[in-house]
Backbone as a chain_set.jsonl record, in Angstrom:
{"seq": "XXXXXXXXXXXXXXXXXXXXXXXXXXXXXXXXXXXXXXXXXXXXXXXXXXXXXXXXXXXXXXXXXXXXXXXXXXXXXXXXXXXXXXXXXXXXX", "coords": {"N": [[-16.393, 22.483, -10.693], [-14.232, 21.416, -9.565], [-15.235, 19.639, -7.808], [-16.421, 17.218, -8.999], [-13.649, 15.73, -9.706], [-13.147, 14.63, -6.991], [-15.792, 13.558, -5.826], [-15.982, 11.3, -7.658], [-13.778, 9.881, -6.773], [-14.516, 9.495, -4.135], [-17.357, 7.678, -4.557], [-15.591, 5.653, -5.541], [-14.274, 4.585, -3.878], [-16.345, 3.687, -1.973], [-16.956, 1.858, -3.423], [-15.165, 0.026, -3.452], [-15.566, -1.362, -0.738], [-16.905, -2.822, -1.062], [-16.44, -5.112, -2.079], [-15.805, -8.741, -1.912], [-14.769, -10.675, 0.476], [-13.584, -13.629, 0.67], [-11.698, -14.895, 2.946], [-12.532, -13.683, 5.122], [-15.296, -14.373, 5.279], [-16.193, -16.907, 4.481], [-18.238, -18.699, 4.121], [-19.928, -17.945, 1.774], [-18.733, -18.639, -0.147], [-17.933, -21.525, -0.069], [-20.633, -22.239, 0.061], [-21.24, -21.832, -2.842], [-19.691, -24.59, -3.893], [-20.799, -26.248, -2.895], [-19.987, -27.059, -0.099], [-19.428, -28.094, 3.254], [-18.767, -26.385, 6.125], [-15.119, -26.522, 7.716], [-14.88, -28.727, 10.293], [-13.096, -28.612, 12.29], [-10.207, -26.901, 13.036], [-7.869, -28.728, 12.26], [-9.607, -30.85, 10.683], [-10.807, -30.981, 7.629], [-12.505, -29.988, 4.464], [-11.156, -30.501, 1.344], [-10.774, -29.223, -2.044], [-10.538, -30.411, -5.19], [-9.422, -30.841, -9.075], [-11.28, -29.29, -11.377], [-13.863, -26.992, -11.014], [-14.742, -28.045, -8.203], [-14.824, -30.313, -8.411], [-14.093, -32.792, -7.225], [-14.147, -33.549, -4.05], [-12.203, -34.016, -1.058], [-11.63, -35.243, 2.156], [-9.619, -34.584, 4.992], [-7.963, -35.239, 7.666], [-6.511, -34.497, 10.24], [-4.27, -35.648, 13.296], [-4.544, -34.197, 16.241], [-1.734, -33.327, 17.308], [-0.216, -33.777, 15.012], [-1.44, -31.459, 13.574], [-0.714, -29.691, 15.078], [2.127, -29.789, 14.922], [2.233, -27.983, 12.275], [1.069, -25.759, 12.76], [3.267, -24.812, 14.278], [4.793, -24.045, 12.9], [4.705, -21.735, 11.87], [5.221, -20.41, 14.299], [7.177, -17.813, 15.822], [5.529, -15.389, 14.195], [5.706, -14.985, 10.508], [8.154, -12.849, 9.393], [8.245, -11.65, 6.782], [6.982, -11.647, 3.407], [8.564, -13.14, 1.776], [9.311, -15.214, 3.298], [7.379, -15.727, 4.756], [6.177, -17.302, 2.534], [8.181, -19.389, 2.394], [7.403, -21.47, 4.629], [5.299, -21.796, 4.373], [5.625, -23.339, 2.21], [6.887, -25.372, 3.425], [4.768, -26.102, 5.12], [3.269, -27.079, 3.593], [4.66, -29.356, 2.415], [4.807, -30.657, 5.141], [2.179, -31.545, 5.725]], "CA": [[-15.752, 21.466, -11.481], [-13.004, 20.526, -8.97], [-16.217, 18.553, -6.75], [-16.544, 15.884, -9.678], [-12.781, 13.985, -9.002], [-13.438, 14.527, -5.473], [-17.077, 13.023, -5.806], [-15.784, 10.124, -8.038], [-13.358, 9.589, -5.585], [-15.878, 8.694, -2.874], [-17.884, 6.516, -4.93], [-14.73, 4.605, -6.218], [-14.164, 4.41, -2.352], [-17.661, 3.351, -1.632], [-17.549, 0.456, -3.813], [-14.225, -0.999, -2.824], [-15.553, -1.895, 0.568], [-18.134, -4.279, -1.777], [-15.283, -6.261, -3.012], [-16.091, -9.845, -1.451], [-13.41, -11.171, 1.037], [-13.417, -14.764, 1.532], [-11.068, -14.973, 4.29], [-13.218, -13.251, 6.521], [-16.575, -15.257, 5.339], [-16.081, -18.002, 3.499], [-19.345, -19.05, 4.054], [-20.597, -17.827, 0.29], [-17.83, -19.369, -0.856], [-18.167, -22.996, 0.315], [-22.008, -22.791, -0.469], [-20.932, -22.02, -3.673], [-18.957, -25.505, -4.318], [-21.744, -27.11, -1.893], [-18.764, -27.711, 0.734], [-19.571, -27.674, 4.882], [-17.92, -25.652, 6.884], [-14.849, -27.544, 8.794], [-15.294, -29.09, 11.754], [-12.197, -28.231, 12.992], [-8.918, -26.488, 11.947], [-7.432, -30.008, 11.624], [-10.528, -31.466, 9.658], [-11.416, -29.953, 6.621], [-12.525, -30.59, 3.057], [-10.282, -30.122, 0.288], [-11.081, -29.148, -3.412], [-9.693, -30.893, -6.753], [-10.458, -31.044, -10.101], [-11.99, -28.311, -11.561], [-15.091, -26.935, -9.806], [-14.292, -28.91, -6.605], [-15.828, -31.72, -9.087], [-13.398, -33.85, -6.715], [-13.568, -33.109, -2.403], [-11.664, -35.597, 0.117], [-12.032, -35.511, 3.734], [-8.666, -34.332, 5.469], [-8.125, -35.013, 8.569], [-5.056, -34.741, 11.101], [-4.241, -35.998, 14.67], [-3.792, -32.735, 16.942], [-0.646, -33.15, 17.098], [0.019, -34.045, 13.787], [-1.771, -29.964, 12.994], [0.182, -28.905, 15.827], [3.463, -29.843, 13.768], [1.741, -27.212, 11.212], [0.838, -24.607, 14.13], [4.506, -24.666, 15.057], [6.029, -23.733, 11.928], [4.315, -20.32, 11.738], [5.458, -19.628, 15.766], [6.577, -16.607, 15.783], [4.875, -15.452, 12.4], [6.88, -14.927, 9.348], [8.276, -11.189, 9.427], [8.645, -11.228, 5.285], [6.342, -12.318, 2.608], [8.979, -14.277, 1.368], [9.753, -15.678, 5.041], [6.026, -16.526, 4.36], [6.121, -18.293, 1.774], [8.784, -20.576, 2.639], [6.843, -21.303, 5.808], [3.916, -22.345, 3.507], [5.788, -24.459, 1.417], [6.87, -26.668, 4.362], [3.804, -26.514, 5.893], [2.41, -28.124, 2.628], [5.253, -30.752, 2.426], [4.755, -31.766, 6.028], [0.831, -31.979, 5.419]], "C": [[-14.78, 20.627, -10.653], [-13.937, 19.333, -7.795], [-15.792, 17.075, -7.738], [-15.857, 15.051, -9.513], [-13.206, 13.958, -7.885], [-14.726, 13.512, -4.923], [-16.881, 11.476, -6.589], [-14.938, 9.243, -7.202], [-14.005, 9.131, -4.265], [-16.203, 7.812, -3.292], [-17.113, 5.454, -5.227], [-14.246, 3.76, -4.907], [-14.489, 3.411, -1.808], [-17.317, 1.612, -2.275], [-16.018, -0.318, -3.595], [-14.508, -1.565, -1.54], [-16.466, -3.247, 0.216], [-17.559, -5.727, -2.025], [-15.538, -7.305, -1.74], [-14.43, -10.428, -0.79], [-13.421, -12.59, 1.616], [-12.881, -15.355, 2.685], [-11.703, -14.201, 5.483], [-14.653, -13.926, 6.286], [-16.482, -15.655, 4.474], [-17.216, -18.534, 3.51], [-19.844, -19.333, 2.452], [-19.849, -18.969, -0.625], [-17.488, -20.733, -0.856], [-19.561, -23.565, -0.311], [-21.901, -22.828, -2.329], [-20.561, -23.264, -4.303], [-19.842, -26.607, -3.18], [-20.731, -28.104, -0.988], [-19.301, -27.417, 2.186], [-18.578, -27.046, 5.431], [-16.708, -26.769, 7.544], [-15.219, -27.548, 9.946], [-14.254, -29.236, 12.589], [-11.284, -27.543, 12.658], [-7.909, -27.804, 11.683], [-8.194, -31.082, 10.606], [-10.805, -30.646, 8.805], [-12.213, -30.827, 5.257], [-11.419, -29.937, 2.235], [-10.391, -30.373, -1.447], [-10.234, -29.833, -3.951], [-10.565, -30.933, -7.936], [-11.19, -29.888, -10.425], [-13.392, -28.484, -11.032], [-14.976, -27.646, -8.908], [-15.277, -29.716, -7.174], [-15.343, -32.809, -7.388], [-13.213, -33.219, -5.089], [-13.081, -34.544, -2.213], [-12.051, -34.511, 1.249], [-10.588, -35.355, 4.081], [-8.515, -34.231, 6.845], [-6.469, -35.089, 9.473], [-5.392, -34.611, 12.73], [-4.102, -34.192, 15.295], [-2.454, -32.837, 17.536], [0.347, -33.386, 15.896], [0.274, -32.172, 13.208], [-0.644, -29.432, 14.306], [1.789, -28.746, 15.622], [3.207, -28.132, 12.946], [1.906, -25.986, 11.358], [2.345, -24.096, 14.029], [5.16, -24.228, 13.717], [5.97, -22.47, 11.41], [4.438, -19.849, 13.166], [6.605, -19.571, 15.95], [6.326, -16.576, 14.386], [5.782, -14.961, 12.082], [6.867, -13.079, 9.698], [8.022, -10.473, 7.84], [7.574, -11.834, 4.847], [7.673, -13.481, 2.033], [9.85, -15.217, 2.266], [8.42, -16.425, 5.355], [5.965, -17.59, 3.776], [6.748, -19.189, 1.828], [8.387, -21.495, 3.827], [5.74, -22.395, 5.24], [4.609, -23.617, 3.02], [6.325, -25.662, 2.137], [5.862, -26.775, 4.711], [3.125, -27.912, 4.846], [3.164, -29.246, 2.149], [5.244, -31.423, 3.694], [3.235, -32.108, 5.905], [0.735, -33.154, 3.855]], "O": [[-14.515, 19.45, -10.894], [-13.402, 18.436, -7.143], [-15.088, 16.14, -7.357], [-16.232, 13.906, -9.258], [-13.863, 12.933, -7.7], [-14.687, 12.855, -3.883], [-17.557, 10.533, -6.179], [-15.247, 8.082, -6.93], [-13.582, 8.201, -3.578], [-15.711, 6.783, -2.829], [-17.628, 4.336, -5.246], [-13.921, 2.573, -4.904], [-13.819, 2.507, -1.309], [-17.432, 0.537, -1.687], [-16.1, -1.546, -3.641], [-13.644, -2.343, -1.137], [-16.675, -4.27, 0.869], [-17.993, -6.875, -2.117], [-15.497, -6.825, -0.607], [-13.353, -10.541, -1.376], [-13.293, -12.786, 2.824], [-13.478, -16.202, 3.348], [-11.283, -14.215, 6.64], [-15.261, -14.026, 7.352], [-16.632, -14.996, 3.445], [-17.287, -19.129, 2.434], [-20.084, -20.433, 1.953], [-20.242, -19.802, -1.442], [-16.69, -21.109, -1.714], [-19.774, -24.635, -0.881], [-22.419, -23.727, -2.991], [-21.032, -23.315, -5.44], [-19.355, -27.668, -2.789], [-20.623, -29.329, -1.032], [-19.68, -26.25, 2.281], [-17.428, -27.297, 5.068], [-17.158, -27.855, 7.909], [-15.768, -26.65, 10.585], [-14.379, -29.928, 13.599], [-11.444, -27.388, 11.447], [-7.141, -27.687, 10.728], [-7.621, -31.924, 9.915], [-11.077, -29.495, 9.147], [-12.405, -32.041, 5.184], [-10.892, -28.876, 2.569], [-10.151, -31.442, -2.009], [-9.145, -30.0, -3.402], [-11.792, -31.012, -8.013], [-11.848, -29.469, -9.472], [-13.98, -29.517, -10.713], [-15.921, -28.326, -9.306], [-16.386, -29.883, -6.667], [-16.166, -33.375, -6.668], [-12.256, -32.48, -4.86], [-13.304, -35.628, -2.753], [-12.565, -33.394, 1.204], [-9.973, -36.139, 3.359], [-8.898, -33.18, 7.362], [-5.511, -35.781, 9.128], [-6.238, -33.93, 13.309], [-3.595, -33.246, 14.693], [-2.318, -32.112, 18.521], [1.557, -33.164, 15.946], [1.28, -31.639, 12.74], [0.255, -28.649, 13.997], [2.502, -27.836, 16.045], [4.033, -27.236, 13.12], [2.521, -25.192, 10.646], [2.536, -22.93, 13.683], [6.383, -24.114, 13.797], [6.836, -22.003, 10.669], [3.776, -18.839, 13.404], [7.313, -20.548, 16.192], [6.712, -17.389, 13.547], [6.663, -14.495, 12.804], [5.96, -12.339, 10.08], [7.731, -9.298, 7.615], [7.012, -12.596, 5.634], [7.416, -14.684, 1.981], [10.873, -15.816, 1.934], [8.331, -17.457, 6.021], [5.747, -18.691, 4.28], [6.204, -20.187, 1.357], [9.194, -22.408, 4.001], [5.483, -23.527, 5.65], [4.253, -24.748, 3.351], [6.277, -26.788, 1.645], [5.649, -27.987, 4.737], [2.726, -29.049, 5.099], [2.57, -30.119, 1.516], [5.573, -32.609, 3.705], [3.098, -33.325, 6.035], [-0.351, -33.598, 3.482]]}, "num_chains": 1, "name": "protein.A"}
């Protein structure tokens, strides 16, 4: 009787490794919203609008993204050392 948690325990295991991680392949997740990959880390597309009814075209000088670069060097130590990090990044973008 004491196998069964032990055995559910595995499988509950098993299937967390299933769980889909966009940040490591976004791939699915672009074809999904029929978006191309960027073509750079300064070019991208960018969703709006529900269902990415609405893309633009985003593009920045490299030194423009290198503004961007620079505001996460050295990386944040805190999540909320993060997030403030973010929220300039997305008022100088």
């Amino acid at each position: 009787m004491r196998a069964v948690p032990a055995l559910m325990m595995l499988i509950l295991a098993g299937c967390s490794a299933l769980v889909y991680n966009p940040a490591k392949d976004p791939e699915p997740l672009l074809a999904l919203y029929d978006v191309e990959s960027p073509i750079s880390p300064y070019q991208f597309i960018a969703c709006s609008r529900t269902g990415c009814s609405g893309i633009s075209d985003i593009r920045f000088s490299r030194s423009e993204w290198q503004q961007v670069v620079d505001l996460f060097t050295p990386p944040p130590s805190t999540a909320e050392e993060e997030r403030k990090i973010i929220a300039q990044a997305i008022g100088l973008m």
